[in-house]
C-alpha positions as a Python dict, from the first residue, in 0.01 Angstrom:
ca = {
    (1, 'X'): (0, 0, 0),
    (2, 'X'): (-335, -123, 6),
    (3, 'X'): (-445, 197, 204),
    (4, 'X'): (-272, 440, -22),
    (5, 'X'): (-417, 299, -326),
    (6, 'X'): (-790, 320, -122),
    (7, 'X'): (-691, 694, -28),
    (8, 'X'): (-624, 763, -365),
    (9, 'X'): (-945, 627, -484),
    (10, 'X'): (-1152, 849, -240),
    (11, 'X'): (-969, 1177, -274),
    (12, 'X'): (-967, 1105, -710),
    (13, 'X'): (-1367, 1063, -669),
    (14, 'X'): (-1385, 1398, -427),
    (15, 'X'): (-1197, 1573, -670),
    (16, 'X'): (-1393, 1458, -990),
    (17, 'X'): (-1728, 1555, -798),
    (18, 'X'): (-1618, 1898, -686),
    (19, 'X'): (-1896, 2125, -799),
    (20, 'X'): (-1696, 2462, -743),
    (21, 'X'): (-1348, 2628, -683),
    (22, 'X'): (-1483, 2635, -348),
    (23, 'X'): (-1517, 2263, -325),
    (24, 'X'): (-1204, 2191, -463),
    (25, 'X'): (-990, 2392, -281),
    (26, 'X'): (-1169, 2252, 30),
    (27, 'X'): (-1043, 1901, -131),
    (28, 'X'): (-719, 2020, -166),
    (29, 'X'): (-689, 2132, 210),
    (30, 'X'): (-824, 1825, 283),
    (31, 'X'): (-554, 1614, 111),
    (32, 'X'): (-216, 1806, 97),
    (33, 'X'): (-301, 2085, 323),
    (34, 'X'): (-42, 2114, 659),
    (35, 'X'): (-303, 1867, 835),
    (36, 'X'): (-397, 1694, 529),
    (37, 'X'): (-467, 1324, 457),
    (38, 'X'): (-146, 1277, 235),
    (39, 'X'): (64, 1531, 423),
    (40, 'X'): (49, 1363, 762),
    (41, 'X'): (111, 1029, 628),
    (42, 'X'): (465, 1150, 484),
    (43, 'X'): (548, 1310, 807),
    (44, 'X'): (569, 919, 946),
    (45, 'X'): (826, 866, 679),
    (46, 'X'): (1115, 1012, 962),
    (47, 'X'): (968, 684, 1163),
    (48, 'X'): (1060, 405, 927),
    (49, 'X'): (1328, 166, 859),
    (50, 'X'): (1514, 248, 614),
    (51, 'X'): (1441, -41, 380),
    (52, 'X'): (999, 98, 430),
    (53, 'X'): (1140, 438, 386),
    (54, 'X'): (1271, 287, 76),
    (55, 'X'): (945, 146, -49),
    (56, 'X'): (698, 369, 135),
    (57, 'X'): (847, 710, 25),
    (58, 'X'): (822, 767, -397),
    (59, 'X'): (480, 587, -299),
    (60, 'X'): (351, 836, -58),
    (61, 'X'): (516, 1126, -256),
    (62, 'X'): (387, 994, -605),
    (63, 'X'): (20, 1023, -466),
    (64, 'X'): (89, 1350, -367),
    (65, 'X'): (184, 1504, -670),
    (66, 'X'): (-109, 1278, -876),
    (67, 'X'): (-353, 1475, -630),
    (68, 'X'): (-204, 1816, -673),
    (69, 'X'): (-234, 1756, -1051),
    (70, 'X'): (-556, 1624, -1041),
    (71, 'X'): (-654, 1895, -829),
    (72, 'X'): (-478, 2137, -1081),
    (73, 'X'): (-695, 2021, -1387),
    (74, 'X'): (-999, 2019, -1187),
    (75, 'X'): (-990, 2380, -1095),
    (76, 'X'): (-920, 2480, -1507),
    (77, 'X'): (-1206, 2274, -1572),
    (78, 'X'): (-1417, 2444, -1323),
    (79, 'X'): (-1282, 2826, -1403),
    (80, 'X'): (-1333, 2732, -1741),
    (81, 'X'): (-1717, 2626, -1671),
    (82, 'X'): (-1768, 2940, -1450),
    (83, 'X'): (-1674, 3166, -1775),
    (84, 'X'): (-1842, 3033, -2009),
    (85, 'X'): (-2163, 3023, -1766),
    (86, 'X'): (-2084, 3425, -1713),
    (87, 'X'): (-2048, 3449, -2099),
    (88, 'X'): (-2368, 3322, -2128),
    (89, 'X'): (-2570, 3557, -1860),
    (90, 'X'): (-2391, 3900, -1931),
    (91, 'X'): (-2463, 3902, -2281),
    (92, 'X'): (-2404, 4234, -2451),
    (93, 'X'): (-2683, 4358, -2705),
    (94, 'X'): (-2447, 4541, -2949),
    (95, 'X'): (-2720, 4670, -3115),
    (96, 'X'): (-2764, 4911, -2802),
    (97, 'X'): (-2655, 5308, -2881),
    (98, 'X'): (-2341, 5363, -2655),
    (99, 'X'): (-2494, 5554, -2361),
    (100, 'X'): (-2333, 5894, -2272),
    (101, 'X'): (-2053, 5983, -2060),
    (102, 'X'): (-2159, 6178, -1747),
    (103, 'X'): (-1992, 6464, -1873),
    (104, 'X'): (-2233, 6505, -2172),
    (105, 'X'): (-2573, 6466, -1969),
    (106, 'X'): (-2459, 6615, -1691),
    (107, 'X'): (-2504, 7012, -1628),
    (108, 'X'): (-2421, 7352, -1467),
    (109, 'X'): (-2688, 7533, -1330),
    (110, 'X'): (-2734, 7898, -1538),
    (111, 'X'): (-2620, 8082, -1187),
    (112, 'X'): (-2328, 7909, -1180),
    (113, 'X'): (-2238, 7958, -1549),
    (114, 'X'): (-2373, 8362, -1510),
    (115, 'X'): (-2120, 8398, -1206),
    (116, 'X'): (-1824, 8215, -1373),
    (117, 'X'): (-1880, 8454, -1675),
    (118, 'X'): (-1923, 8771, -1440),
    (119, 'X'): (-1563, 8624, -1290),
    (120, 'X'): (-1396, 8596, -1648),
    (121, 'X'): (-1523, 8927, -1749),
    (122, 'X'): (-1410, 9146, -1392),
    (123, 'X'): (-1097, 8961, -1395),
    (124, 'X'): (-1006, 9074, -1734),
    (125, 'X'): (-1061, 9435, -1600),
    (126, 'X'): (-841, 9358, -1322),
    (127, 'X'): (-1084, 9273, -1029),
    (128, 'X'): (-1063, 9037, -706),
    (129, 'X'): (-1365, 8837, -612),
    (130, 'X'): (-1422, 8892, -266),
    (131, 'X'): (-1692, 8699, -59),
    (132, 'X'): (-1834, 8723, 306),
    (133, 'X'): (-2101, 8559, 545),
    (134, 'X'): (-2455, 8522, 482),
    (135, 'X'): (-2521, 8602, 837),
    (136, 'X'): (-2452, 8964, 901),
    (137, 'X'): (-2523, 9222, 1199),
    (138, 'X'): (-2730, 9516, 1148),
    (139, 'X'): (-2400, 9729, 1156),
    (140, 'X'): (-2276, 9568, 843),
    (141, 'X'): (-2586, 9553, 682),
    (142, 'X'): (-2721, 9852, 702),
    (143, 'X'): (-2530, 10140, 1048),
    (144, 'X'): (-2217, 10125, 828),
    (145, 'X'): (-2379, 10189, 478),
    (146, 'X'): (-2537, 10498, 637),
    (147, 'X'): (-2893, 10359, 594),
    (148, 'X'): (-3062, 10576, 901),
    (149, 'X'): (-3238, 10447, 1212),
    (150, 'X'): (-3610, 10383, 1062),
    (151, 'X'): (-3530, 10291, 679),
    (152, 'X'): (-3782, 10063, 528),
    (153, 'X'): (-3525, 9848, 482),
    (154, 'X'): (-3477, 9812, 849),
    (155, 'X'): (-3841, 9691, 903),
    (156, 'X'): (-3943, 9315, 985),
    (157, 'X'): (-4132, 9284, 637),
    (158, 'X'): (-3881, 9329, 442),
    (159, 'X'): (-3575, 9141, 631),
    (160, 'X'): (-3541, 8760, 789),
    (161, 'X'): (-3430, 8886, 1137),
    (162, 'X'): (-3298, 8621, 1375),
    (163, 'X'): (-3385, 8629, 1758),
    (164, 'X'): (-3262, 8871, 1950),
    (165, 'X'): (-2893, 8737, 2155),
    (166, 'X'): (-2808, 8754, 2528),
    (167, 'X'): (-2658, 9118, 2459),
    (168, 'X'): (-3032, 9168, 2287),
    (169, 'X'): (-2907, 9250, 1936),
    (170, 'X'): (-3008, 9057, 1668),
    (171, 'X'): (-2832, 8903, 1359),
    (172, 'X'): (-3041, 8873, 996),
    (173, 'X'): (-3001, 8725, 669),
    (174, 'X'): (-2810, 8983, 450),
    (175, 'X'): (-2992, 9202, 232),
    (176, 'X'): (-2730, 9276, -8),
    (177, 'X'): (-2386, 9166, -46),
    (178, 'X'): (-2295, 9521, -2),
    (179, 'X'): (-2153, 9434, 340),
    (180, 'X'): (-1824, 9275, 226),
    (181, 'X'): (-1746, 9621, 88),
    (182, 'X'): (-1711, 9761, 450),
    (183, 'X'): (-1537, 9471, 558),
    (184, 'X'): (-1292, 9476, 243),
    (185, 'X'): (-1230, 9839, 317),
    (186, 'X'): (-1147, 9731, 685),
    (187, 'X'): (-916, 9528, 614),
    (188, 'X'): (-756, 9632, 295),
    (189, 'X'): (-577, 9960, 206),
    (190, 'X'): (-666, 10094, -128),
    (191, 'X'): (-644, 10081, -419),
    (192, 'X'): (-942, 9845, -384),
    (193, 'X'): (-1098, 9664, -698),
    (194, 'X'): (-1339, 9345, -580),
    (195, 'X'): (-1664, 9235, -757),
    (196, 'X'): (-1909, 9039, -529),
    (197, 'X'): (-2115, 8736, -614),
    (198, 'X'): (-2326, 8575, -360),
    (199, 'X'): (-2657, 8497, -203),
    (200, 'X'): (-2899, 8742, -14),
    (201, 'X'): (-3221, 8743, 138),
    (202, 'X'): (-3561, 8948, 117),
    (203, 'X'): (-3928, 8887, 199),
    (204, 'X'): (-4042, 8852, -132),
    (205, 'X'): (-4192, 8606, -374),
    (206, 'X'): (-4339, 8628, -690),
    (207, 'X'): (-4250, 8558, -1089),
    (208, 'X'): (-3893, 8752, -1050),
    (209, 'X'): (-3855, 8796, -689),
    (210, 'X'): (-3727, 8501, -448),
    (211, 'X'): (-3679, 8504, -100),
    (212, 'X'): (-3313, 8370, -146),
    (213, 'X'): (-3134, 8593, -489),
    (214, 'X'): (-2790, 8641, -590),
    (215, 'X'): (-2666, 8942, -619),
    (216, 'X'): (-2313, 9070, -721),
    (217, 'X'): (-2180, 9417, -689),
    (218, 'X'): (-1858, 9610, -765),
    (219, 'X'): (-1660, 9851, -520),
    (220, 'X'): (-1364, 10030, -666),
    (221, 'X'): (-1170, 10259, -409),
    (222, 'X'): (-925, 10489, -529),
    (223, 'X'): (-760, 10896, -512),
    (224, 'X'): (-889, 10963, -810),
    (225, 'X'): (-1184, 10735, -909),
    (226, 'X'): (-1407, 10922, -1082),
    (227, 'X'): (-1785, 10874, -1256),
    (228, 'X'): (-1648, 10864, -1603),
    (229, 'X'): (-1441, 10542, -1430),
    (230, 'X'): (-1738, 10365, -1384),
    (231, 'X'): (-1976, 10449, -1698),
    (232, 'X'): (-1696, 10289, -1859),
    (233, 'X'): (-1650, 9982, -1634),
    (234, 'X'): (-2038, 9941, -1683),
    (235, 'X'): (-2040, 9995, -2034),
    (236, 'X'): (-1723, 9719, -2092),
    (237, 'X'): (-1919, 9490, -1900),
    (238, 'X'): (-2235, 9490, -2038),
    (239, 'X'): (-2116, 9465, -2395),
    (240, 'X'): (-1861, 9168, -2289),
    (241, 'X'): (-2200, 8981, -2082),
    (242, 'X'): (-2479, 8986, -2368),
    (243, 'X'): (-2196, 8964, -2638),
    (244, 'X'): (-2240, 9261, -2873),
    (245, 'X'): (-2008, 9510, -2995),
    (246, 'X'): (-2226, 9821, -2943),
    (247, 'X'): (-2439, 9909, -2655),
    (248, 'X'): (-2601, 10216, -2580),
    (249, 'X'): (-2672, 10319, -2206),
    (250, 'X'): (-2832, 10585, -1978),
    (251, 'X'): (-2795, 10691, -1666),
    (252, 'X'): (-3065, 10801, -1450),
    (253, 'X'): (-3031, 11054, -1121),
    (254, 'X'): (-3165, 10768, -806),
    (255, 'X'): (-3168, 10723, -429),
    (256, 'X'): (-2956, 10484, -246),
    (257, 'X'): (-2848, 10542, 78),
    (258, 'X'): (-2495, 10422, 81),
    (259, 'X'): (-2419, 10625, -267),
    (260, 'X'): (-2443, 10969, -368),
    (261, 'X'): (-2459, 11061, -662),
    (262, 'X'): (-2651, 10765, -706),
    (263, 'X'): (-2776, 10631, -1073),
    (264, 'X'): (-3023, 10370, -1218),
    (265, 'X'): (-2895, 10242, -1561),
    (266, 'X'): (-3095, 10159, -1855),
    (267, 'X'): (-2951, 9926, -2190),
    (268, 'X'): (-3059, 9980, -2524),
    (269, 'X'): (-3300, 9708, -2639),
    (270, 'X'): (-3531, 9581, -2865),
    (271, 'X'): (-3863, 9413, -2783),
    (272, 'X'): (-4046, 9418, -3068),
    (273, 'X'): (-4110, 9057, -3100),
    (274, 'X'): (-4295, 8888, -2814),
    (275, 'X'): (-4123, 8696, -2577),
    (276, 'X'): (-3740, 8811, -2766),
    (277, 'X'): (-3529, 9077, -2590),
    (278, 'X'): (-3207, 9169, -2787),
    (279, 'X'): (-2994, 9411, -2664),
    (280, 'X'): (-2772, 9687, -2837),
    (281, 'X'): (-3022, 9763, -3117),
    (282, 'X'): (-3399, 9894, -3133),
    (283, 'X'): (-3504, 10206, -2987),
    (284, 'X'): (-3644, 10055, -2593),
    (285, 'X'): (-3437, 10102, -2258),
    (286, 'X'): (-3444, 9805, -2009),
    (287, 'X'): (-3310, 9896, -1645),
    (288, 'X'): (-3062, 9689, -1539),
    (289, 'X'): (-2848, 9798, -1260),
    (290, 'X'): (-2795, 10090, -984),
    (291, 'X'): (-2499, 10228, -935),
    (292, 'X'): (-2337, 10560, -775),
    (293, 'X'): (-2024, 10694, -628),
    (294, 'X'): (-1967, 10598, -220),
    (295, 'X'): (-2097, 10810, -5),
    (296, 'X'): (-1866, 10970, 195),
    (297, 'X'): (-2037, 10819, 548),
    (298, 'X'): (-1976, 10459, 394),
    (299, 'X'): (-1630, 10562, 342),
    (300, 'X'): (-1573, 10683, 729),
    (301, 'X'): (-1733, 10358, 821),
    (302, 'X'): (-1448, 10147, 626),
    (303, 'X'): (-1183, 10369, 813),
    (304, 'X'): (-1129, 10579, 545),
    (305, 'X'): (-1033, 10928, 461),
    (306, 'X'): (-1339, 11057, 245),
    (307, 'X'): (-1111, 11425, 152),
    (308, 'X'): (-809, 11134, 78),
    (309, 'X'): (-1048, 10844, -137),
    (310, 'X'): (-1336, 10818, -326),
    (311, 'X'): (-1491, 10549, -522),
    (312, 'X'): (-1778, 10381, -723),
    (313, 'X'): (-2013, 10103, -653),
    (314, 'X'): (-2246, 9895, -857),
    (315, 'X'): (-2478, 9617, -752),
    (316, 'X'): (-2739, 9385, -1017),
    (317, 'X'): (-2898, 9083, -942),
    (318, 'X'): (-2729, 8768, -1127),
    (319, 'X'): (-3098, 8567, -1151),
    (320, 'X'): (-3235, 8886, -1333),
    (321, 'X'): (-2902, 8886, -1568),
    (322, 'X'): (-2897, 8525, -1656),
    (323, 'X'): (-3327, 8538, -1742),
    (324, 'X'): (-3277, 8821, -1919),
    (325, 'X'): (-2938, 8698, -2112),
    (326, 'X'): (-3068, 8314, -2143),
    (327, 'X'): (-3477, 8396, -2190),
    (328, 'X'): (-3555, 8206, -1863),
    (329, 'X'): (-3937, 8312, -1760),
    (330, 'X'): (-3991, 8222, -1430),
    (331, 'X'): (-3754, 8300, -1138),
    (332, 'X'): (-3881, 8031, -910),
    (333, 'X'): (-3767, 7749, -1187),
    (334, 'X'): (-3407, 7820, -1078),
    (335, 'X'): (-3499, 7667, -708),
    (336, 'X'): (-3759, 7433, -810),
    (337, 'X'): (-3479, 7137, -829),
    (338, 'X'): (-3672, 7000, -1160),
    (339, 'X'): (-3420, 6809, -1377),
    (340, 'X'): (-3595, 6862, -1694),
    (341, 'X'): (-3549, 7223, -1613),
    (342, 'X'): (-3178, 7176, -1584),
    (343, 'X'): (-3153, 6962, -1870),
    (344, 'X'): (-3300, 7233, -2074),
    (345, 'X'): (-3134, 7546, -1960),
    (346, 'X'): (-2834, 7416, -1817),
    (347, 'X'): (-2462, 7422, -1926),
    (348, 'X'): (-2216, 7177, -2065),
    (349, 'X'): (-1994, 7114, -1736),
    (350, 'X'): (-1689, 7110, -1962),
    (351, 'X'): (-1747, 7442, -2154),
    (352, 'X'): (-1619, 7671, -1904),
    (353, 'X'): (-1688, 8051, -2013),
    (354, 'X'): (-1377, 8261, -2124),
    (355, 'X'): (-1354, 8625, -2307),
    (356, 'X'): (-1145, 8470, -2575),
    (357, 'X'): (-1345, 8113, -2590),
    (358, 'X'): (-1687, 8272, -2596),
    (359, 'X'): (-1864, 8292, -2239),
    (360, 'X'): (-2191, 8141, -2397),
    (361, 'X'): (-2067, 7878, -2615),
}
């Protein structure tokens, strides 16, 4: 008894000392664990008489449960402590503003918002989006949109060329997104009606020219698409993009290889006041696309009847649109990665742009 009563002594004091949850449960393990001090002495109870079994057992048993309760209060005591210490560090200075949710400062970048309107809008009209690689051969780009051997186009200075392949032709960085219209018409019998945002690539570098663009163009394939077709198309858009009812445009006789006729268009504007462009009023003309009906050769090149289909085609550059829409200066601030920059010009992630919504708002 003697020994039970020192054993109790020793494990109350290592409980009472216990600095940490740690510490105690170590104590506990110690004590009433499966190898503990208390445990192992009642596994010799199966080896006494039954008259020390008598006196030895509520002893042995009566320690352990004054440990485990000792052992219980400690560890309150000590989660209590820890608490109050934690209370006591992480105070909160309610005097703070609440700091905004990520979905107020964060933001979409203008292309992204321009190309998600030019999405709602050709989707209203009843348009596919249509995509296609970055990489393209020089059949694609330019063979099978009938530019001919010795184009400008074709030349080193004005196109990222890769090296030449075992077979010694060699891929480039597309020019124009006008490739996906041959590969749509490959692969797709008409009716076809696809708009096509994506990146290209030129040798160029200034103010409002990058060396990486976006570009998006329409292709509309059809019996009897027809020019009237597309002034309208153009004219729907436009007014739907810069969000006015009325908007004067004009056509103007161009060159391109792959359409013919072919068109530049101008918008009505108004530039009277420095640094302001508003379109649909004042008596100015701002060119903002080219346009034209596909040449027949582009047609044969899709696998496609030119005396059975015709159709338009339309191209404009989405960094032009959204600096011209938005009042952005500088082309190169759209790459240039500058926060403040996006902060400023850049869209609520959560205001997504629909025609009945408002594609600005």
């Amino acid at each position: 008894m003697e020994e039970l009563a020192a054993l109790e002594r020793k494990l109350m004091d290592d409980i009472a000392t216990a600095a940490d949850e740690a510490t105690i449960e170590a104590v506990r393990v110690g004590a009433i664990g499966k190898k503990g001090s208390v445990s192992e002495r009642l596994k010799t109870l199966g080896k006494m008489t039954p008259e020390e079994r008598q006196v030895m057992g509520p002893a042995i048993n009566g320690l352990r449960d004054r440990v485990t309760q000792a052992i219980t209060a400690r560890k309150i005591e000590l989660r209590d402590a820890a608490i109050e210490a934690r209370l006591a560090t992480e105070t909160v200075d309610v005097t703070l503003p609440v700091r905004p949710a990520p979905a107020e400062t964060g933001r979409i970048h203008p292309i992204t918002q321009v190309t998600d309107e030019l999405t709602a809008i050709f989707a209203d009209m009843g348009f596919s989006i249509a995509e296609g690689p970055d990489i393209e051969t020089d059949y694609y780009n330019f063979t099978a949109l009938n530019f001919p051997d010795g184009h400008p186009a074709r030349e080193m200075h004005d196109t990222f060329f890769f090296e030449p392949g075992e077979d010694g032709t060699r891929k480039l960085l597309r020019t124009h997104t006008s490739p996906v219209q041959i590969r749509t018409m490959e692969n797709q019998k008409p009716p076809i009606r696809i708009v096509i945002p994506g990146k290209t690539y030129r040798c160029d570098s200034d103010a409002t020219h990058s060396p990486m663009f976006h570009q998006v163009e329409g292709l509309v394939i059809d019996r009897q698409a027809n020019v009237a077709n597309l002034k309208w198309v153009l004219q729907e858009f436009c007014k739907a993009f810069f969000e006015v009812e009325h908007l004067n445009m004009r056509f103007r006789p161009s060159f391109f290889p792959f359409t013919e006729p072919s068109f530049e268009v101008d918008i009505q504007c108004d530039r009277s006041k420095p640094g302001e462009v508003r379109f649909g009023e004042g008596d100015d003309w701002m060119e903002i696309l080219g346009c034209g009906m596909v040449h027949p050769n582009v047609l044969r090149s899709g696998g496609l009847d030119p005396d059975e289909y015709q159709g338009f085609a339309w191209g404009m550059g989405i960094d032009r649109i959204a600096m011209l829409k938005y009042g952005m200066p500088d082309l190169r601030d759209f790459f240039s990665a500058d926060a403040r920059w996006l902060s400023h010009y850049g869209f609520r992630p959560l205001d997504m742009p629909t025609l009945f919504g408002g594609l600005s708002s």
